[in-house]
N, C-alpha and C positions, 0 to 999 in steps of 0.2 A: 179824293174824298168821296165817299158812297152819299150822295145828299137823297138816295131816297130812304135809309136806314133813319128809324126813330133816334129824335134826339134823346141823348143820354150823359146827363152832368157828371162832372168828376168833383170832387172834395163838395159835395154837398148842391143840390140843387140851386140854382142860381136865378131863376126865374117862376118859383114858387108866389112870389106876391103880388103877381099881378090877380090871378082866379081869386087870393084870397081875401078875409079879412082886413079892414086898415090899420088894425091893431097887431096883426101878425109881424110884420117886421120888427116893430119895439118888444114886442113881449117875449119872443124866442132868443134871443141873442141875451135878453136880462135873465131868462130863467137857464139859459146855457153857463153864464156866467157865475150862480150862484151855484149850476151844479161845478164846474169847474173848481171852484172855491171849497166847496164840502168834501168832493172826491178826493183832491191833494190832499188837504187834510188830515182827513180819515185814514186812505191807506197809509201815509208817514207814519203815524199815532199806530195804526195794525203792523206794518213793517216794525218799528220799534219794537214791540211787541214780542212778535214770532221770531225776533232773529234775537232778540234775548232769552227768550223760552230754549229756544234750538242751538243757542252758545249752551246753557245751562244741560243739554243731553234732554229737556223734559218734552219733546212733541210728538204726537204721534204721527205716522208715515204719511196721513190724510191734512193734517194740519203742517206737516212740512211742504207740501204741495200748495199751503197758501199761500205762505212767501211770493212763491211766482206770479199767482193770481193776483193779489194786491201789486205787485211789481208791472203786470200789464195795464191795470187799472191804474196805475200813476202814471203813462205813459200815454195814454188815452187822453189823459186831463192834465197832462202838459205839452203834448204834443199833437194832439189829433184837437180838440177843442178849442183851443184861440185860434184855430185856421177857420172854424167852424162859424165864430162867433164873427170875426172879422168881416169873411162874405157875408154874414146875414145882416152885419150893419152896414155895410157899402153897397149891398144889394148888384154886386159883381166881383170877379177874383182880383183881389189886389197883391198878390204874393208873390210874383214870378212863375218860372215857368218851371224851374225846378220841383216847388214845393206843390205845384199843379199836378206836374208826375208821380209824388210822392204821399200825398196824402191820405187818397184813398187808397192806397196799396196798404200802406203803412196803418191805417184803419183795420182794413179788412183781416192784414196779418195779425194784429194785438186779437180781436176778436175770435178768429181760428186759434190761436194760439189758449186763448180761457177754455173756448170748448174743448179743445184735444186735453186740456189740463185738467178741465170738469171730471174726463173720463176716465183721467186716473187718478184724481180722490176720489172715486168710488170705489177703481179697484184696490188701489192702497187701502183704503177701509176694512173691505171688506177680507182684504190677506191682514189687515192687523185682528179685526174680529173672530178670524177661523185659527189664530194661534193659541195653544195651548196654556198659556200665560200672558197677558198682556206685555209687550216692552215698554218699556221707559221711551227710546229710542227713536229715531228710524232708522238705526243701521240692523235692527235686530231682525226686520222685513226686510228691505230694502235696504242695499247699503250705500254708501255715498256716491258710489262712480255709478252704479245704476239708477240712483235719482238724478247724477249729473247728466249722465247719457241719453235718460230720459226727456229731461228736460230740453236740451241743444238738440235730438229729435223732434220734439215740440215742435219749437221755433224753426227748424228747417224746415218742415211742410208746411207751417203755417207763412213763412215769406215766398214759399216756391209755389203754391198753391193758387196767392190773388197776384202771382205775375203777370198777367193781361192787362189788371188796372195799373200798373207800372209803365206797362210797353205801350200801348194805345191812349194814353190821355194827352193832351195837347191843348195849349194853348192860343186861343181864336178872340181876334176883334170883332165887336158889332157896332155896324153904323161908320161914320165917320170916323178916318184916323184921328188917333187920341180918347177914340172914345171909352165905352163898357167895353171887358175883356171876360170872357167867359171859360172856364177851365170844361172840357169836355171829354166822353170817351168817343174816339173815331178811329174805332179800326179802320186798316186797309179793306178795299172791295176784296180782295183774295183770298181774309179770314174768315169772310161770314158763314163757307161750313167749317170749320175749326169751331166760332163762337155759338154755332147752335148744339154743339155736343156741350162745350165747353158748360154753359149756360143752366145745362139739365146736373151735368156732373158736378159741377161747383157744389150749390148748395148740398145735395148728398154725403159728398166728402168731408164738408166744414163743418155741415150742421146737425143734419137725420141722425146720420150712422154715428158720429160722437153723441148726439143724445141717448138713441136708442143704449146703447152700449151703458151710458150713465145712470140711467135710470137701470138697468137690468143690475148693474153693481149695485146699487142700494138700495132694491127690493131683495139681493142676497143678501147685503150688509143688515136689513134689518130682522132677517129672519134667523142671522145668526147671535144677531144683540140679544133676540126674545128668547133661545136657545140658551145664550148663556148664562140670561138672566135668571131660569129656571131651574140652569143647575150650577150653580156656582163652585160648584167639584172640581168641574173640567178647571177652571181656573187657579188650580194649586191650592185651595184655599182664599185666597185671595177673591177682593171684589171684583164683579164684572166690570169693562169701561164705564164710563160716566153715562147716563142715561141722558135724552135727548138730543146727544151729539149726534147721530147717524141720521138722524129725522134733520137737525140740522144742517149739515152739509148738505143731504139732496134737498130740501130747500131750495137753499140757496142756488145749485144746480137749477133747479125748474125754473127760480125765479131768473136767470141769467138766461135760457131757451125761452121763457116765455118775453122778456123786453127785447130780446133781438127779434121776435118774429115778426114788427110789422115790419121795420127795414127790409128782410127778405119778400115780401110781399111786396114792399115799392118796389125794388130790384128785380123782380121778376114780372112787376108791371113793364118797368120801360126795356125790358129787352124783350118781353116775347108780345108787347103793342103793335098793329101795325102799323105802318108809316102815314105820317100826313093826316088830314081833321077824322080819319075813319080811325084810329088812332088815340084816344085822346092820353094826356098824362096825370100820371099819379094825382087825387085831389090835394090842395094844401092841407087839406086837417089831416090826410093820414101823412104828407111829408113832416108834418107839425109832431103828430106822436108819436112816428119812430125816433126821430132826433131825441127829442124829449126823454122817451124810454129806456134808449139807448144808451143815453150816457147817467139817466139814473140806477142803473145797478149798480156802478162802480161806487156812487154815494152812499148806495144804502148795504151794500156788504159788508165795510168797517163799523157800521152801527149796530146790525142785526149782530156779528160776530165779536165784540170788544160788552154790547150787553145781552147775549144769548150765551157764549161758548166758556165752558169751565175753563180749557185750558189759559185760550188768550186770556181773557180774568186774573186769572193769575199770575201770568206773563207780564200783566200790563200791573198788577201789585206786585210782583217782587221789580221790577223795574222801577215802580217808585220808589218803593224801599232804598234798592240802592243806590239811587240818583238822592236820596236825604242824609241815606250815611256819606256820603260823596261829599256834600254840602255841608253836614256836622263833622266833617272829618279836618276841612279847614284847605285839603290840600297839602298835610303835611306828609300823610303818610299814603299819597294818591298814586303811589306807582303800582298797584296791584288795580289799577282801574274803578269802573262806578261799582263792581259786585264784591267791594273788599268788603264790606261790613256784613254783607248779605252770606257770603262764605267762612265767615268768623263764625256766624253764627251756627252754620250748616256743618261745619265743624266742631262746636263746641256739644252741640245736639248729637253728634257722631260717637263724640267720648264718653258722655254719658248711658248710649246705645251700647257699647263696647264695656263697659264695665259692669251691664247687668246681661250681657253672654246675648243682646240680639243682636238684629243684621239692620242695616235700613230698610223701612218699608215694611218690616213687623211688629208687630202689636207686643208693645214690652209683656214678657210673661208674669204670673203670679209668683210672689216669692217660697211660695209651698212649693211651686213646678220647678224649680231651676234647682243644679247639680248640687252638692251638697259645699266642692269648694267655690263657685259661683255663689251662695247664697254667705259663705263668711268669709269672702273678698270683701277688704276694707276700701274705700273711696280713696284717691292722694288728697284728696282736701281737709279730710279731716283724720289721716292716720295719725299726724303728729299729735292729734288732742289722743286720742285711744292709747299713743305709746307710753304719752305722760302717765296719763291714769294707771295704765297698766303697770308701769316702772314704780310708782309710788307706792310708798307701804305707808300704813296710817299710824304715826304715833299713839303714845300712851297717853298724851294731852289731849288726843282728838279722839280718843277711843269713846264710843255715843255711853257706853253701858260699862264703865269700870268695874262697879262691884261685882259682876261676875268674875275679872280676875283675880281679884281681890285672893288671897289665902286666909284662910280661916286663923282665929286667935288661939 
């Protein structure tokens, strides 16, 4: 063990209360809990959501990229915050030694894994914005095995990446046996130049260089929304994307780099500190605001997006919809699933589309505009009244005006 290297906690600092506050112990662990509670939540209600929009073909490539996001964001706040919550009410690791190793890794990967994701909703954006017709889709940009590949790229630099807080954390007693146990990081003496390159390059790789890249995507993305917005040509006719989504996404982008930043500022307090009282460690109020900040984005992203974003909106109304025909349906005729009522519909809409000669997604035309046998195509619903009519010839009882037939005397 290198004991003149700065101490440095693993799964959450562990002796934070002593410098601070007497109210810090109870209040972080309550307001952990309640973000805890909102997070889960939220992304369920958002996952519901986008993975019914994206059954239905309707997401676009940037909002397919959410799915993931909210998916590390539940992952965060069922996995990484009751380990969180637990040390900061025991005021030491109580979890073994396993979850000692795993926690902060398993942190730092979810966290890497949103930024490398951030960076590609901007660039999915900003390739659905530069196409010549918006898609329905994301296979129209991006097609499925490239968002898959994408994604399992993701997540493989993101767990290969905080492999150090994996291999180095360990679990240490203080005091008397049976006493506080403290999960820690302790490299071996051998790595300390390994972790002084390690240290500078980490955050770079995780954080900088996925920012910078995110932001440069959605100062493209927006200059091509105001582009298209100006000339609505380029778009077939058809309207530009939905306005405010592009400003939305990086948002929320910033807003995800800007709650991780003070964590990296503790982080790169205790590793480039020097050792011993010349030294000192991270204050409690900022260990206090990065925890806090950090696990509030995952809270406030299903809020911002479920009441900001057109598409979810709608994702999250036709899901109700057919989660009510579902319910008014009885169960009898349930084997087409909760969107049977919602595709009756989406069908019936279809044949009516189809009998006055448009396509989905066009503006029925004027009856002066349409072909000549388009415009005296009879409906099926009401040929049989027209054939009657048609068939029928009008008696001499029912003739309005006789005496015209009449012959003269």
């Amino acid at each position: 063990m290198n004991s003149s290297a700065p101490l440095v906690f693993a799964g959450g600092p562990q002796g934070w209360w002593a410098g601070g506050g007497a109210g810090l112990p109870v209040l972080l662990p309550v307001l952990l809990g309640g973000l805890c509670v909102a997070s889960s939540l939220g992304n369920l209600l958002l996952l519901a959501a986008l993975a019914h929009q994206l059954r239905r073909g309707r997401l676009s490539p940037g909002h397919a990229l959410l799915i993931h996001l909210a998916a590390s964001d539940l992952v965060l706040a069922l996995a990484c915050l009751p380990a969180r919550i637990a040390t900061y009410a025991r005021r030491s690791w109580a979890l073994g030694a396993v979850l000692c190793r795993t926690s902060d890794w398993l942190l730092q990967g979810c966290l890497v894994a949103k930024s490398l994701t951030w960076a590609a909703v901007g660039e999915a954006r900003s390739r659905h914005l530069a196409a010549s017709s918006p898609p329905a889709s994301p296979g129209r940009v991006w097609g499925g095995k490239r968002l898959a590949g994408l994604l399992v790229s993701a997540w493989t630099a993101a767990l290969l990446l905080p492999l150090p807080h994996l291999l180095f954390a360990r679990l240490e007693g203080r005091g008397p046996p049976g006493g506080l146990l403290r999960c820690l990081f302790r490299p071996p003496p051998g790595a300390s130049g390994f972790l002084a390159v390690y240290s500078k390059v980490y955050p770079l790789a995780a954080c900088l260089g996925p920012a910078a890249f995110a932001a440069a995507c959605s100062w493209r993305a927006r200059r091509r929304f105001q582009k298209a917005k100006k000339n609505r040509l380029g778009h077939g006719g058809r309207p530009p994307p939905r306005p405010g989504t592009p400003g939305l996404l990086g948002g929320l982008a910033l807003l995800f780099h800007a709650t991780w930043m003070p964590l990296w500022v503790a982080w790169l307090w205790e590793r480039h500190r020097a050792p011993g009282p010349l030294g000192p460690p991270p204050p409690p109020d900022l260990v206090f605001a990065a925890e806090g900040l950090l696990f509030l984005d995952g809270a406030l992203n299903p809020a911002l997006l479920l009441g900001l974003s057109p598409e979810v909106r709608d994702g999250l109304k036709s899901l109700r919809r057919a989660l009510r025909c579902r319910q008014e349906g009885g169960g009898g005729g349930g084997g087409g699933g909760g969107g049977g009522g919602e595709q009756e519909a989406e069908a019936a809409a279809g044949v009516s589309r189809g009998s006055l000669g448009t396509k989905p997604g066009e503006r029925p035309q004027a009856l002066g505009d349409l072909p000549r046998e388009a415009a005296e195509r009879v409906l099926p619903d009401v040929e049989h009244f027209w054939k009657d009519r048609r068939d029928t010839t009008a008696g001499e009882e029912s003739d309005p005006v006789p005496w015209e037939h009449q012959s003269g005397p």
